[in-house]
N, C-alpha and C positions, 0 to 999 in steps of 0.2 A: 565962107568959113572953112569948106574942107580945101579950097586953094592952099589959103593961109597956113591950116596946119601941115600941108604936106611940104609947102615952103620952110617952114621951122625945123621937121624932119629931116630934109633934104641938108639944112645949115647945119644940123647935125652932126649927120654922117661926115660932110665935110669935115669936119673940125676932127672928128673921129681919127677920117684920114691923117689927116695931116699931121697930129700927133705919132701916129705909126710911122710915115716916113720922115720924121723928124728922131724918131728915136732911128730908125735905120741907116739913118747920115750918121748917128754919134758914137753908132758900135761899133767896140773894138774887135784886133783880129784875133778871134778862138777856133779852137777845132774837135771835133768829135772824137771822145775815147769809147770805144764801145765791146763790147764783147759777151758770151751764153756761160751759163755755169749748168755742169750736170752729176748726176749721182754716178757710180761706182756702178748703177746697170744703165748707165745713157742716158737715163728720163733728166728732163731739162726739171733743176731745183726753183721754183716758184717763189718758195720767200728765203733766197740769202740775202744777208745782211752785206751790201759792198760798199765797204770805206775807201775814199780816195786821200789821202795824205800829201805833207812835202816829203818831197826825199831825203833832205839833208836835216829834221828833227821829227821829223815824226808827227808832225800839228794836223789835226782834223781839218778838213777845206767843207767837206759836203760827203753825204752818203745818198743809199738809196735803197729798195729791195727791190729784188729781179722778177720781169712779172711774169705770165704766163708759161711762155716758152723759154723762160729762165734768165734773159738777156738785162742785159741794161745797157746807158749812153750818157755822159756827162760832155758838154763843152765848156770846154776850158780852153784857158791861151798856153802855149806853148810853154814848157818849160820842163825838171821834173820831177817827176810824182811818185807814191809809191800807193799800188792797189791793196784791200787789206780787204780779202772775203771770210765770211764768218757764219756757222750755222750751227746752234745747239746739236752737240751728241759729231761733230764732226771737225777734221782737222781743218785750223786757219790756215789759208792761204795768202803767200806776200807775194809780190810780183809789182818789183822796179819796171816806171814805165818811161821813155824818153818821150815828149809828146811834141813834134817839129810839125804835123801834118795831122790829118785824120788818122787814126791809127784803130784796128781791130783786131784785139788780141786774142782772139779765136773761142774757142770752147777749152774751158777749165773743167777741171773735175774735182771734186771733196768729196773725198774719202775721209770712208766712216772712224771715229776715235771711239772705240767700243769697249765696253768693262764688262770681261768676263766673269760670270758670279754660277756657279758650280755648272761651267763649260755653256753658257747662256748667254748670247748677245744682248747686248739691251743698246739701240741707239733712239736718235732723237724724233721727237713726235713733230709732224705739222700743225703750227697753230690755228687753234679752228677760226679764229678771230684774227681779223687784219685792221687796222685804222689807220685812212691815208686823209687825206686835208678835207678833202668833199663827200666822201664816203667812206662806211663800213662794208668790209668785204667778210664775207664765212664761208669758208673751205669746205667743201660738199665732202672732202674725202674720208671724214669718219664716220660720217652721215644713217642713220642705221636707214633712212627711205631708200638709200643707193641698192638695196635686195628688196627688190619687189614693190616699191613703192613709184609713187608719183610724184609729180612738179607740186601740188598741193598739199600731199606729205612732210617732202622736203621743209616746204616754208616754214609748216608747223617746228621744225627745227632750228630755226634761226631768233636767236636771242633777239627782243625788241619789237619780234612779229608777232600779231594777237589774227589767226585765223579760224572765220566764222564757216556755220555750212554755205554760206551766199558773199562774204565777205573778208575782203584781207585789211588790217589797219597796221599802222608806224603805232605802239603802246604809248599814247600821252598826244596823237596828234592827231588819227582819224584814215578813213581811208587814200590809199594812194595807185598811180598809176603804173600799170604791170609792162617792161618790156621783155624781150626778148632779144638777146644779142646789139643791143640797142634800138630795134624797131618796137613801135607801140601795139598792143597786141589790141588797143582800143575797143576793149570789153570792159564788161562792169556788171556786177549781181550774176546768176545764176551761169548767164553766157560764158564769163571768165571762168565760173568755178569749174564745167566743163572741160573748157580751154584747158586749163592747168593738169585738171587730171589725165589727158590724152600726151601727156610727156611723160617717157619714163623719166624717173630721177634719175639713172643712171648714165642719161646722156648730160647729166648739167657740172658742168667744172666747180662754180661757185655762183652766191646771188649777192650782191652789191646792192644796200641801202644806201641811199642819197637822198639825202633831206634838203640838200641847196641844191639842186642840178645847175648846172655849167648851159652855159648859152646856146651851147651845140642840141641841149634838147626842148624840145618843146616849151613853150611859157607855161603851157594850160597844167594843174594838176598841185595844190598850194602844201597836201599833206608830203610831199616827195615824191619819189621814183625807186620800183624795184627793180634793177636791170637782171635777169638769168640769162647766167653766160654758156654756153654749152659748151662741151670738149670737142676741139680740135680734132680731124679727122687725121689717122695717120699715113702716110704716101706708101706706096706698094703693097699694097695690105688686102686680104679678105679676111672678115670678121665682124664677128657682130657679139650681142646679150639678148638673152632670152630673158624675161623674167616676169616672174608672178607672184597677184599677191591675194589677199582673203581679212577681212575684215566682219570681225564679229563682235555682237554684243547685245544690249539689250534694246536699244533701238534702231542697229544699226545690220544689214547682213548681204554684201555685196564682194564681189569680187574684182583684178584687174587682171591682165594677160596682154602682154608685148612682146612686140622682135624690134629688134634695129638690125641693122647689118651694110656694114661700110664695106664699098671696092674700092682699089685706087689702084692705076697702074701708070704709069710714064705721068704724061699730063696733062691724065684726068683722072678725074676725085668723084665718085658718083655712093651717095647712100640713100635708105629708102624704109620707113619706120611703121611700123603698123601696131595696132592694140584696140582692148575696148574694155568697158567697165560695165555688169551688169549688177544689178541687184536693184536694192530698196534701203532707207533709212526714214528713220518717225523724228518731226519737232514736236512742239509745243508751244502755244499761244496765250496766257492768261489776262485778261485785264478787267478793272473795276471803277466803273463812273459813278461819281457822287452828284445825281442831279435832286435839286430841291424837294421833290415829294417820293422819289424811289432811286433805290440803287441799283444796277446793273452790274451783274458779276458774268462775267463770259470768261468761257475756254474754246479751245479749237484744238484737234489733236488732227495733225499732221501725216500721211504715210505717202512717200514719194518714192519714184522707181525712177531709175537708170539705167538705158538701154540705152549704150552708143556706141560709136567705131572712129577710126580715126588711122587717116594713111599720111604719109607727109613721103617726097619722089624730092631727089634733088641731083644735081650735075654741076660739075665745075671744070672749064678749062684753064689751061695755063699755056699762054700763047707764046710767049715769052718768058726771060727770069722774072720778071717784074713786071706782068699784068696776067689778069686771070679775069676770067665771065664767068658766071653762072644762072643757072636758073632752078627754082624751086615752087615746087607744088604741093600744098598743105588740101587735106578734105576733111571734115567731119561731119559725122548723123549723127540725128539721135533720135529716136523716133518708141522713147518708153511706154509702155499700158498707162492706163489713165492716172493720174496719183489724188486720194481720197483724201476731203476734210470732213469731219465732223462736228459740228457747233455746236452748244448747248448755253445762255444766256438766260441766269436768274434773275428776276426779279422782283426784287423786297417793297414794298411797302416803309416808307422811312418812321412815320409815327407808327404803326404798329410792329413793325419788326418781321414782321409776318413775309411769307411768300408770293406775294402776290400773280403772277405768271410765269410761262416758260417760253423764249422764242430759242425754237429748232431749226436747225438746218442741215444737209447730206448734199455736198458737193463734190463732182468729180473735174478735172482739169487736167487735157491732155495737149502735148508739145509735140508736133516734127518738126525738126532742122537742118538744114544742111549748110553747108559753108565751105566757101572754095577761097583758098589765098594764093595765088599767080607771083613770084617774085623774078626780077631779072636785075643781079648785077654785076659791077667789074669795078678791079682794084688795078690799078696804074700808079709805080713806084719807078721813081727816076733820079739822079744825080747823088751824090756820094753821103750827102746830108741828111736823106733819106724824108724827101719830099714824095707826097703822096697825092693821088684822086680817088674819093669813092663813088660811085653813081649807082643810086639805086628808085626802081619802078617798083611797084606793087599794085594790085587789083583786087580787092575785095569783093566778094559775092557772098551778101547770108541772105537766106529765105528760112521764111519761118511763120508758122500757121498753129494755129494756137485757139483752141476751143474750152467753155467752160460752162457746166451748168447746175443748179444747185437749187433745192426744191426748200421752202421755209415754211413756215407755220409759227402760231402763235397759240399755245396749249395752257390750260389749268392747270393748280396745284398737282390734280388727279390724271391727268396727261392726257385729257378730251380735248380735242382739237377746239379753236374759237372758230363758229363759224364767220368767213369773209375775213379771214385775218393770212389767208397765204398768199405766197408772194417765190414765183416763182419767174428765178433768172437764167437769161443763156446768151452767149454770145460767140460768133470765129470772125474768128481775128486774121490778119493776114499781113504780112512784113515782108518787106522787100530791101535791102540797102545795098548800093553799089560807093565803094569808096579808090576814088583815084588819087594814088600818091607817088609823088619821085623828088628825091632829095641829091645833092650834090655836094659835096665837100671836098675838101681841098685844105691837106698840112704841110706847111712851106715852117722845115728849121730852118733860120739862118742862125750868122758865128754867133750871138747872147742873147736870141729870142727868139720862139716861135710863135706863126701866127696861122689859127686853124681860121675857116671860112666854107663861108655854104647858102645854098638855098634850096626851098622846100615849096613844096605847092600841094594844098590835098583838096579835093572835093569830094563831099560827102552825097549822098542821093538815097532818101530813104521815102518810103512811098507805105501807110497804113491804112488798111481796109477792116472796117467791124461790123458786123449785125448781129444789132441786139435783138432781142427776143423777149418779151417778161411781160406779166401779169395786168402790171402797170400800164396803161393804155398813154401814159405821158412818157414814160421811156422807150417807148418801141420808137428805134431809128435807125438809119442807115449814114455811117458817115467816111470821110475820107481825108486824111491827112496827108498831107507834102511837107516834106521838110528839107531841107537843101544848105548843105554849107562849103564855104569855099573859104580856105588860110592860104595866104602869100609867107614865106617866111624870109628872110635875111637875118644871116648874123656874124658875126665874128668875134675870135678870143686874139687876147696878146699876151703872153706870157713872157717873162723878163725875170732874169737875177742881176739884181744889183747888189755887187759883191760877192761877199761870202756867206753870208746870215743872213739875205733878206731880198723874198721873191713875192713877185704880184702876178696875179693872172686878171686882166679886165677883157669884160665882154658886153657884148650890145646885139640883143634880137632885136630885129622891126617885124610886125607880124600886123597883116592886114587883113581884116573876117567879112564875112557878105552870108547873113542869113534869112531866109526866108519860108514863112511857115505858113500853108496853105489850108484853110480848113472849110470845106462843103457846107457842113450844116450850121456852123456858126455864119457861113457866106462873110469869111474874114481873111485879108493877105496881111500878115505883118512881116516886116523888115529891118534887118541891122544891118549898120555900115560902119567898121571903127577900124581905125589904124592908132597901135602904141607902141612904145619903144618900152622893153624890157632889160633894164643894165642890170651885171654881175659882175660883182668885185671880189677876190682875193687879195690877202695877205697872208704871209707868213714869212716869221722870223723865226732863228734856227740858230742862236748863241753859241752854242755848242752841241755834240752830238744825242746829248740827254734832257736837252728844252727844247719845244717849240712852242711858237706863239701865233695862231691866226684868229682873221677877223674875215668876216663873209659877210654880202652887201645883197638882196637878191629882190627882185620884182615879179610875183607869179600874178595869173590869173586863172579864175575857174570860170568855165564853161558849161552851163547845162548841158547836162546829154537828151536822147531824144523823148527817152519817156516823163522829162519834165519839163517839154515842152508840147510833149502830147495833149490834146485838150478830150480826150476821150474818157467816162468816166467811168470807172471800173469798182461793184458793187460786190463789198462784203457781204451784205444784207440790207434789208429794205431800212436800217437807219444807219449804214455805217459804207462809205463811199470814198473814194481820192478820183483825183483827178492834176492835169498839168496844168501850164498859163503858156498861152501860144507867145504870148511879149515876154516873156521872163529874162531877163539881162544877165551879164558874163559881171564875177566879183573881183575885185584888186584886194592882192593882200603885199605887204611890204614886210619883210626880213630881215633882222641882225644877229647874227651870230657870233661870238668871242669864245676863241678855246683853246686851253690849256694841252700840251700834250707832254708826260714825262716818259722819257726811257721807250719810246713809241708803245707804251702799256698803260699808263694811267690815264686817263681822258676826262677834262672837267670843263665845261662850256654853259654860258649865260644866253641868251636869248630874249629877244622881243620882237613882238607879230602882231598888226595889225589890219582887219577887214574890211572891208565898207561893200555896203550893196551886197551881205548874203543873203544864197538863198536857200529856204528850208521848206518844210509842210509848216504851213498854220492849220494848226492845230482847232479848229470849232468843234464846240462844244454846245448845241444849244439847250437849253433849259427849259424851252418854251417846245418847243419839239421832239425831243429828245434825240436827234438826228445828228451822229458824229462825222465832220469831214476833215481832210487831209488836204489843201491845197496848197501847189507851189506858189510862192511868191519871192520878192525882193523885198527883206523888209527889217533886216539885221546887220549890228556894225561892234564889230568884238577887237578886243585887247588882251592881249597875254603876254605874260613874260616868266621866264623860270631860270631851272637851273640842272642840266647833266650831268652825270658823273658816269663813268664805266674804267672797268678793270678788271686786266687778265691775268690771272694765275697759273703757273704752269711747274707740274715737279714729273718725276721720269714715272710717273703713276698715273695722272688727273691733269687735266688742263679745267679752266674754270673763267666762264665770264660771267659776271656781275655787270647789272647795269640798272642806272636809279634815278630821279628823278622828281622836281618839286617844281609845279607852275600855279601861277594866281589869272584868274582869267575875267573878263567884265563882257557881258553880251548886252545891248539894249537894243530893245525892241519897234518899230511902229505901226506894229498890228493893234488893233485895237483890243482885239481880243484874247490878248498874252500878257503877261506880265511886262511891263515895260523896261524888269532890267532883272540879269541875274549874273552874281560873283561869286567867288569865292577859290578859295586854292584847293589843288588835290597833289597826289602822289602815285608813282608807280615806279613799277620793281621788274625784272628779268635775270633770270639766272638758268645759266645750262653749264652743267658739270660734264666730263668727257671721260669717262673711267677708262684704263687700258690695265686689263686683268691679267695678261701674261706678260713673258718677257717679248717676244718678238710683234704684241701689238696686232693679234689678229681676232684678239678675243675683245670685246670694246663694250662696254657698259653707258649709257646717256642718262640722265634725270635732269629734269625743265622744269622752269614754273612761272608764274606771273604771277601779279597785285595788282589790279587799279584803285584807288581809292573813291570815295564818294564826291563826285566832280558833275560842272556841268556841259552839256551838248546841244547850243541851239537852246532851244526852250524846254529841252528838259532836264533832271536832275536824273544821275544815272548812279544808282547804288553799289555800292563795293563790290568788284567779281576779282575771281580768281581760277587757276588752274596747275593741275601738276599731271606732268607726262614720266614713261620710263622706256627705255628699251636697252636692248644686246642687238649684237653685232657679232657675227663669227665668220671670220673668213679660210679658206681652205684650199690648199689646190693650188700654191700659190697663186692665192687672190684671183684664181678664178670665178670660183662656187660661194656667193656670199649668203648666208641664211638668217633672216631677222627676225624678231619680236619685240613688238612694241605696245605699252601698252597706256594708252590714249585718255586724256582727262579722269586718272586715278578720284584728283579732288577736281572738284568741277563748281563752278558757283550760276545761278540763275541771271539771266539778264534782268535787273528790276528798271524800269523807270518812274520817273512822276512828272506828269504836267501839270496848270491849270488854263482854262479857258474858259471867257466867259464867266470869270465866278464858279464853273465847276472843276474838279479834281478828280483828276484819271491815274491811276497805277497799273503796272501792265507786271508781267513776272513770266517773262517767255525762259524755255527752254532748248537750245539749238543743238546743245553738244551733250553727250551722254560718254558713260565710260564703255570704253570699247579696246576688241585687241585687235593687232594684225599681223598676219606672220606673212614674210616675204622669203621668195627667194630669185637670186637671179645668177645666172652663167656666160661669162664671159670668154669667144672663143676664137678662134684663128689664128694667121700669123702672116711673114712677110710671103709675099709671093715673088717677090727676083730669083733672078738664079743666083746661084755664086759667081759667075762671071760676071754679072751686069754689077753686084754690088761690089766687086773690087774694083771693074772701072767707075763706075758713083765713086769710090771712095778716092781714087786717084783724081779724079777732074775737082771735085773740094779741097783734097790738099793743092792743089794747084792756081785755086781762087784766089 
């Protein structure tokens, strides 16, 4: 059987090919026009708008915006043309091009078109919102997190993002996977939220949502992908940002403090980042079970501490014009005081109303960590077309030791203990994962299409140790988990304009898994073995320069991570438990997306997604014991389809994105003990306003907010929540010294949920976010280190390229 199917594969990919060198026989001869745009103080302009025209009427052919370091490249066939560059608040630029050959019309500049209003510059703002075919891009640079704040600051700033204290979600889709510079940062829950906060924001350019990822990333991860791009280091330079920040409130009172500081001299590029975050913040846990002869009301009140560090050491050569190596080393601890819960669970009597007892509990739980990330890579650029290799290794090291203990009881009305009714638990835990990855890629333009390629290999090796401890003479055990996974990747994109209005991009992952999960006290090996092919399709069509039209085609999968395939089972209290499934399978979900785009600012896109094989906690409820569990399983298969809208507004005051939303969604079930179907439609809303309070745009004002509406997740129904944020911005010194205030879930709504199970009904009404402020500050400093002789011959050997 698996011959067979890897022979189908294999026929495949053939065919794959052969369509690529058949389009490579039929293209015609073009050539690259290319060239950088920058401001009036050298900094390379990010979003110009660049028209390419005919020369002899002026007709639109194709446009583009300039990305990071300001450049752009069209190929086209030879003939000629005329460039039209454009940027709100700045003069157009024309510039006739003859196009016989490759041509690179060097570095332009746009200079500013200013209106003086009683002797007062006012020019044009950066849009904080960008929207290209596959993704949403947000411009970090009004950002009020960029003074003093962090990578999980920031996010809370990005229109469409809903961030939890353990969780990041796409609003309307659910959680998704974090990169960094495009590697996967391959955390989740508490681990990530860490991660995140040991970046300053001040090192991130911009963060890019991608809701369809391109074949170049990973299949696994179905709600999208966050990519944080960092800024570019500058060449001759010593300098760095200091900055800190403070967070206060009513549950929340922690601090942060970092350096970064960039060298560079000739060629090599070396920088080296350090910070930590101390303090403490409080949640809240509420839920209520309606079983047949008594109800069960519980709370758990929360109080966690934060004590971490966090270094990252990196080096880059440049061996060559056009190749460079490097290597980098990321560490983090965290090793905070213990963090307390406190339990307290009523219980009523259902026919008399009455109270009937009290189960108590005083828990403590403490975390060390450490974590090491090893990277080694090299960029290789060759021929005039500007074909690329990237090659990149990484090594993961986290340990992690983890201990928890928590005394119960069962008390009267009058709060006299029952006698024989406690139950006391304890457990250390012990974590080890070692993850080996090296990926390889490879961007070949030719004359009317380019074709990116690559492959990837990662293994995973995680090894968990626990001993219980408890009351219970049926739970005391010792056990030992293996968990082990191995991904082959292959893939390829082909990209193609055909014509003048109408571009495809197709791509095809193969990806092949090998998992296997070892457990002692269950004396059980389970194993998977799958190979599938993952296609992605673009379209877009491009009428003119004020319509566009695409459609996206996309295959993901999701992958249990390891603590849900943990089989280790971890005790709320003596009726209330979760646990993993050591077999638990990887779910297919399939994608369409259709989207409208006007004036690259209105954006209106239809959608439909479909599941099979999810997997969630079933929810048990029993009635007969009254003993609550949580078990992963495979046992869900959902339909959704909806409808986008987003839209940016921008006047020499306010920039303003809007973004909205309406999907209808069907989940059925084959748990037995779930409801076996649940629908209906919801709604949700994102809006972040951008004030700029002076004329020169140093003084910046922010307010956010969100709506979800009443929708469902899995098996449960989750109640209308909402949020609204505010802050300032003031920058000084030119732009060195920036100083913030923000101030965090002004309105704030409760997480509600509701299940049923078994015929009983559970409602929970947790608390995670509280209103809180934080004032930052951070200081940006240095400069070039050349002499004046080296940079006049630098600038002599460029004009001379």
């Amino acid at each position: 059987m698996k011959a067979n199917s890897m022979k189908t594969i294999g026929k495949r990919l053939t065919f794959l090919i052969l369509i690529m060198c058949v389009a490579v026989s039929i293209s015609a001869q073009s050539y690259q026009l290319s060239g950088c745009v920058q401001d009036e103080n050298n900094q390379p302009v990010e979003v110009a708008n660049i028209l390419l025209k005919q020369a002899k009427d002026s007709t639109y052919l194709t446009g583009m915006l300039t990305d990071a370091q300001g450049c752009f490249t069209f190929t086209q066939p030879k003939g000629e043309y005329l460039l039209h560059i454009t940027l709100i608040g700045c003069e157009d630029i024309y510039l006739p091009v003859s196009l016989q050959g490759n041509k690179n019309v060097g570095m332009l500049t746009l200079k500013s078109s200013s209106t003086f209003l009683n002797e007062v510059t006012v020019t044009a703002a950066r849009p904080v919102i960008k929207r290209l075919v596959d993704r949403v891009v947000f411009d970090t640079h009004n950002a009020i997190a960029t003074a003093g704040g962090n990578a999980l600051d920031l996010l809370r700033e990005v229109p469409g993002l809903r961030v939890g204290q353990n969780s990041i979600d796409i609003i309307g889709k659910g959680g998704v996977k974090i990169y960094i510079n495009d590697r996967e940062t391959k955390l989740s829950g508490d681990e990530l939220i860490d991660y995140l906060r040991s970046y300053d924001a001040s090192q991130i350019q911009k963060v890019e949502v991608i809701t369809t990822p391109p074949s170049k990333y990973d299949a696994a991860g179905n709600a999208g992908i966050i990519n944080i791009r960092l800024k570019s280091r500058p060449k001759d330079y010593l300098g760095g940002t200091v900055s800190a920040s403070y967070n206060a409130g009513e549950k929340e009172n922690y601090g942060y403090g970092g350096v970064n500081l960039n060298i560079s001299k000739g060629r090599v590029s070396s920088f080296i980042n350090a910070g930590t975050t101390q303090g403490n913040y409080e949640n809240r846990e509420a839920n209520r079970r309606y079983f047949a002869q008594n109800t069960w009301d519980g709370r758990t009140d929360y109080k966690k501490y934060m004590q971490s560090y966090y270094g990252q050491a990196g080096v880059d050569f440049a061996l060559e014009r056009n190749w460079t190596l490097g290597l980098q080393a990321v560490y983090n601890h965290n090793n905070p005081k213990d963090s307390k819960a406190v339990s307290i669970t009523e219980v009523y009597d259902v026919a008399t109303a009455r109270l009937d007892s009290l189960l108590f509990s005083d828990s403590e739980e403490g975390t060390k960590a450490d974590r090491v990330n090893l990277n080694f890579h090299t960029d290789k650029s060759w021929g005039d077309k500007g074909k690329k290799m990237t090659w990149d290794v990484d090594y993961l090291y986290d340990k992690r030791d983890s201990h928890m203990g928590f005394l119960s009881d069962t008390q009267t009305p009058d709060g006299v203990t029952i006698s024989g009714t406690n139950f006391d638990y304890s457990y250390l835990q012990n974590r080890k994962v070692d993850v080996f990855s090296s990926a390889l890629d490879f961007t070949l333009p030719f004359e009317k299409y380019k074709v990116t390629a690559g492959a990837k290999v990662s293994f995973t090796n995680t090894r968990n140790r626990i001993n219980y401890d408890t009351s219970d003479p049926t739970l005391v055990q010792d056990d030992y988990f293996h968990y082990k996974e191995q991904i082959y990747a292959l893939y390829a994109d082909y990209n193609r304009a055909f014509g003048k209005q109408f571009s495809m991009q197709l791509g095809l992952r193969m990806e092949h898994t090998r998992t296997t999960g070892i457990s002692e006290s269950e004396n059980t090996t389970d194993k998977h073995d799958y190979t599938r092919l993952f296609p992605t399709l673009y379209f877009l069509y491009s009428p003119n320069e004020q319509n566009a039209l695409n459609l996206s085609l996309s295959n993901r999968i999701s992958r249990p991570s390891q603590n849900m395939v943990n089989p280790f089972p971890f005790y709320q209290n003596k009726y209330t438990y979760a646990r993993g499934k050591e077999d638990l399978k990887p779910s297919y979900t399939y994608n369409a997306e259709l989207g409208y785009t006007f004036k690259n600012n209105l954006n209106i896109s239809a959608f439909y997604s479909y599941s099979d094989d999810v997997f969630f906690q079933v929810v048990g409820l029993d009635p007969e014991t009254n003993i609550s569990s949580f078990l992963w399983d495979n046992f869900m298969e959902t339909h959704s389809f909806g409808l986008n809208n987003s839209y940016t507004f921008r006047t020499k005051w306010m920039q303003a994105y809007v973004q909205h939303g309406v999907n209808y969604s069907r989940t059925t079930s084959s748990a037995a003990s779930t409801s076996a179907e649940e629908k209906g439609w919801a709604y949700n809303s994102s809006l972040r306003n951008t004030f700029f309070l002076n004329p020169k745009k140093t003084f910046i004002g922010t307010l956010s907010g969100w709506f979800t509406s009443r929708q469902y997740s899995g098996v449960y129904l989750i109640k209308p929540t909402y949020g609204v944020s505010a802050g300032l911005l003031y920058r000084m010194l030119d732009n060195k010294l920036s100083l913030s205030l923000n101030v965090n879930n002004i309105l704030i709504s409760h997480s509600k949920l509701e299940t049923v199970s078994n015929g009983v009904r559970m409602t929970t009404d947790n608390q995670f976010a509280f209103t809180g402020f934080r004032i930052g500050v951070s200081y940006t400093f240095g400069g070039d280190i050349r002499s004046k002789g080296q940079r006049n011959s630098n600038s002599d050997i460029q004009n001379r390229l």
